[in-house]
Every structure is written in C-alpha cells, then in structure tokens.
Residue frames as a rotation matrix with the C-alpha (Angstrom) as fourth column:
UNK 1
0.922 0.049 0.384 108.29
0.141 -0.967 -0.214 57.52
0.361 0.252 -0.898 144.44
UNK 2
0.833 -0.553 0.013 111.08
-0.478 -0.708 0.520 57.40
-0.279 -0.440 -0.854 146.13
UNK 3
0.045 -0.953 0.299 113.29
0.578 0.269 0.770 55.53
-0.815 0.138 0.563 143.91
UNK 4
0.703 -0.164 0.692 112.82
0.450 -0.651 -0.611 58.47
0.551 0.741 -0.384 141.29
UNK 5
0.839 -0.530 0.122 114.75
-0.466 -0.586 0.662 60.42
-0.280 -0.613 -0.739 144.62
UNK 6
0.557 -0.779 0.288 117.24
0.274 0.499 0.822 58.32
-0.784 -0.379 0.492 144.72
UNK 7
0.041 -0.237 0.971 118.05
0.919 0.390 0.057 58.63
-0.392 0.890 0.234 141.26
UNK 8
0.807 0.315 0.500 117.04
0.352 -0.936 0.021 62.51
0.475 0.158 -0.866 141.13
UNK 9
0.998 0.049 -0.042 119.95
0.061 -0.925 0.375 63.05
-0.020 -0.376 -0.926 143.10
UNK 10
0.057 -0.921 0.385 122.42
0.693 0.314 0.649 62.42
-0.719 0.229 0.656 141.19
UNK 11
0.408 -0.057 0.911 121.51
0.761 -0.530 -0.374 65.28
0.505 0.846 -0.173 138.87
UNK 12
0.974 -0.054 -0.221 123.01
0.051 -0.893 0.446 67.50
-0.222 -0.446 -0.867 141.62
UNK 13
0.124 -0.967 0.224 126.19
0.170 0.243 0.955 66.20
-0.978 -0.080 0.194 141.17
UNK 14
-0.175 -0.318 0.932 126.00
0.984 -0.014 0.180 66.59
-0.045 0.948 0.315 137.23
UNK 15
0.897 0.424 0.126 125.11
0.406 -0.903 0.143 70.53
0.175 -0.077 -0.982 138.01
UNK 16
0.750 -0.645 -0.150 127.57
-0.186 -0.422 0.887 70.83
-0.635 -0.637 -0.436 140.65
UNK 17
-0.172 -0.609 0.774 130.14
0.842 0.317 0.437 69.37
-0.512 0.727 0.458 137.52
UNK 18
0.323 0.632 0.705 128.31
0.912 -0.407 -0.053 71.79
0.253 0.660 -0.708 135.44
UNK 19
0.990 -0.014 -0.137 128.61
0.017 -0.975 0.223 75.10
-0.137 -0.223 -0.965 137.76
UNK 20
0.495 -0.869 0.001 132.40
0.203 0.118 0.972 73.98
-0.845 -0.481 0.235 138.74
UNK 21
-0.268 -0.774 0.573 133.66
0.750 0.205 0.628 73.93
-0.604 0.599 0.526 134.91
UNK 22
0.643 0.403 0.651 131.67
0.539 -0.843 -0.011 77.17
0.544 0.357 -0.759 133.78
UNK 23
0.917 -0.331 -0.223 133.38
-0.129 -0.773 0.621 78.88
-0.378 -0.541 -0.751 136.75
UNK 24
-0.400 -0.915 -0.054 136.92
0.276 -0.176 0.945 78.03
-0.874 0.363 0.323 135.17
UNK 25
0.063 0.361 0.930 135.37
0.975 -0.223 0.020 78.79
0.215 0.905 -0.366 131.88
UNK 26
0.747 0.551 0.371 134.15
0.493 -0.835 0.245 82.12
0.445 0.000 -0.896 133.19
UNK 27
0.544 -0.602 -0.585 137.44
0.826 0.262 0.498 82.72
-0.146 -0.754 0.640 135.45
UNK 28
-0.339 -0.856 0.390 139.38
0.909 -0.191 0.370 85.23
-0.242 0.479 0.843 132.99
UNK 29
-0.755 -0.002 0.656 136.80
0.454 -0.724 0.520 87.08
0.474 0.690 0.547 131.72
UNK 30
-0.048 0.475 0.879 134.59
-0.547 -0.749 0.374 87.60
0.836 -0.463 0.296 134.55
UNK 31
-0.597 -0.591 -0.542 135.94
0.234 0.518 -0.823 86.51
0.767 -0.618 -0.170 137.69
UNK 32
-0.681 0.655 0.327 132.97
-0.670 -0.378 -0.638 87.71
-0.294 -0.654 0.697 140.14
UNK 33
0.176 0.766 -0.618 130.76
-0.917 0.356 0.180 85.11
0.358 0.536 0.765 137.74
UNK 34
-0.247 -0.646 -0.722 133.28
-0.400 0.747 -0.531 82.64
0.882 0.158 -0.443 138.59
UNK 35
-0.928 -0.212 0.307 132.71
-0.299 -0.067 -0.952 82.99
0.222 -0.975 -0.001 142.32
UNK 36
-0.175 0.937 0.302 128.99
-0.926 -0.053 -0.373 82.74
-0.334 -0.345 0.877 141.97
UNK 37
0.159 -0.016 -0.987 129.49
-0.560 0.822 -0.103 79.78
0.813 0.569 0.122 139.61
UNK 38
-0.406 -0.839 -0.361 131.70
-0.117 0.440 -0.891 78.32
0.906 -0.319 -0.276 142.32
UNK 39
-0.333 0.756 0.563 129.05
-0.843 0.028 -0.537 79.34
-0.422 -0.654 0.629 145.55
UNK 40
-0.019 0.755 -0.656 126.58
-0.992 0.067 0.106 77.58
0.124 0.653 0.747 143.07
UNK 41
-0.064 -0.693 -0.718 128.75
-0.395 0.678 -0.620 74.65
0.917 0.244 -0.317 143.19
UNK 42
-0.870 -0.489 -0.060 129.08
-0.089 0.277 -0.957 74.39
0.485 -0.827 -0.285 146.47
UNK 43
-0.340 0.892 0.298 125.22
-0.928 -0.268 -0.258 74.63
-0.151 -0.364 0.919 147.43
UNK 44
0.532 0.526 -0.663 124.09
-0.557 0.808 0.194 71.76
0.638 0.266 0.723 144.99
UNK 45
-0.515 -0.414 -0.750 127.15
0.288 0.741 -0.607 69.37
0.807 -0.529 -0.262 146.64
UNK 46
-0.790 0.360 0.495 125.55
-0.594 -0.252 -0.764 70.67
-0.151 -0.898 0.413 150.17
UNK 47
-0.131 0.989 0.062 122.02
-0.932 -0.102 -0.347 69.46
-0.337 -0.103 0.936 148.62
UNK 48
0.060 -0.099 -0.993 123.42
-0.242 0.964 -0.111 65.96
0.968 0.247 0.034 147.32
UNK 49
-0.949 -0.310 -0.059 124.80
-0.007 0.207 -0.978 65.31
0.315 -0.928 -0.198 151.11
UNK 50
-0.335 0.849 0.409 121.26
-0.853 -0.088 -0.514 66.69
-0.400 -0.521 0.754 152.61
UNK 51
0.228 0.926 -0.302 119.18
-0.973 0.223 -0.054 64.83
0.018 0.306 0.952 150.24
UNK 52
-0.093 -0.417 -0.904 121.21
-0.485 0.812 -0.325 61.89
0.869 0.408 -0.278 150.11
UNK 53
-0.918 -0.288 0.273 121.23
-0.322 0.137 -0.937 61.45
0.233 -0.948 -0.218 154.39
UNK 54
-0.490 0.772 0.403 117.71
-0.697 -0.070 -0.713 62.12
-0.523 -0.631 0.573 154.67
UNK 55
0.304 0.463 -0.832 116.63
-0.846 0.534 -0.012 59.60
0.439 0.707 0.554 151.92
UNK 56
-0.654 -0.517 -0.552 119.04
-0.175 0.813 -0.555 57.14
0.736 -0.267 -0.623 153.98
UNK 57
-0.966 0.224 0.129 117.54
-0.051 0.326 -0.944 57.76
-0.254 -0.919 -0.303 157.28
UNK 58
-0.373 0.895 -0.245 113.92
-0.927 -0.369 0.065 57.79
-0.033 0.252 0.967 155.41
UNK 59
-0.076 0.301 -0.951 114.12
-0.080 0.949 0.306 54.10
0.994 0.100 -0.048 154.36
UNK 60
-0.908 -0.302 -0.292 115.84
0.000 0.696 -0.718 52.95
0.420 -0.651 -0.632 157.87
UNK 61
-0.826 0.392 0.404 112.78
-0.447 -0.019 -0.894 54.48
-0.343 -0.920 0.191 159.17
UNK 62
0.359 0.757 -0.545 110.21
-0.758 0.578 0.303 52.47
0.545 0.304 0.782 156.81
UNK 63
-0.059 0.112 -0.992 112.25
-0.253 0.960 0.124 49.41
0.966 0.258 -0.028 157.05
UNK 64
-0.820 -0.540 -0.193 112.29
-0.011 0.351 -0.936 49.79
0.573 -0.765 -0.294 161.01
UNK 65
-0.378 0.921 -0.089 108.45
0.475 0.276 0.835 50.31
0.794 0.274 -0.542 160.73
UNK 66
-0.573 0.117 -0.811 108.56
0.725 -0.389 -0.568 52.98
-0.382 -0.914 0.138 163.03
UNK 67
0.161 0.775 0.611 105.86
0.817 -0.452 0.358 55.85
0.553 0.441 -0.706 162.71
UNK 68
0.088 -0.129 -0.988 107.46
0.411 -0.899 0.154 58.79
-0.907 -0.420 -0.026 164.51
C-alpha cells in the first residue's frame, strides 16, 4: 500500500501545475479567482512536502523495526 503513496503523490504536484496555470489563465478576467487559484497552489505544494517527509520517516521507521 504504500508504494501506491509514493506514487499518489506526485499527483499533487500535477494539481499544484494545474491550479498555478489556471491562476494566470484566470488573472485578467478575474483576479480574486487568481488568488484562490494561487492559495490552492500553494496548499497542494505544502501537502507534497508533508506527505512526502512523513512517507520518508514512515519507511526509516519500518526499516529500523522500531514499533513506537
């Protein structure tokens, strides 16, 4: 299961692509959309980092066969 994660979180990064080129898309003609686009943007990259750390320190802690 948890190489589907691994692999699942790279779709944040095709979102965060996604929100980032709507918001210039949206920029001209509704510039308040843009901003939320652009927030949007900035959340998923937050949730690649998160998920990406805690998936790191998840293995170390299998492969260090600790049970805390």
């Amino acid at each position: 299961m948890t190489k589907f994660f691994k692999y699942f979180q790279y779709a944040y990064l095709i979102f965060a692509g996604f929100f980032l080129v709507r918001g210039f898309y949206e920029l001209e003609e509704n510039p308040n959309m843009a901003y939320i686009l652009w927030a949007m943007a900035a959340l998923v990259l937050f949730m690649f980092f998160f998920r990406r750390r805690y998936i790191s320190k998840f293995d170390n802690r299998n492969n260090n066969g600790d049970s805390k």
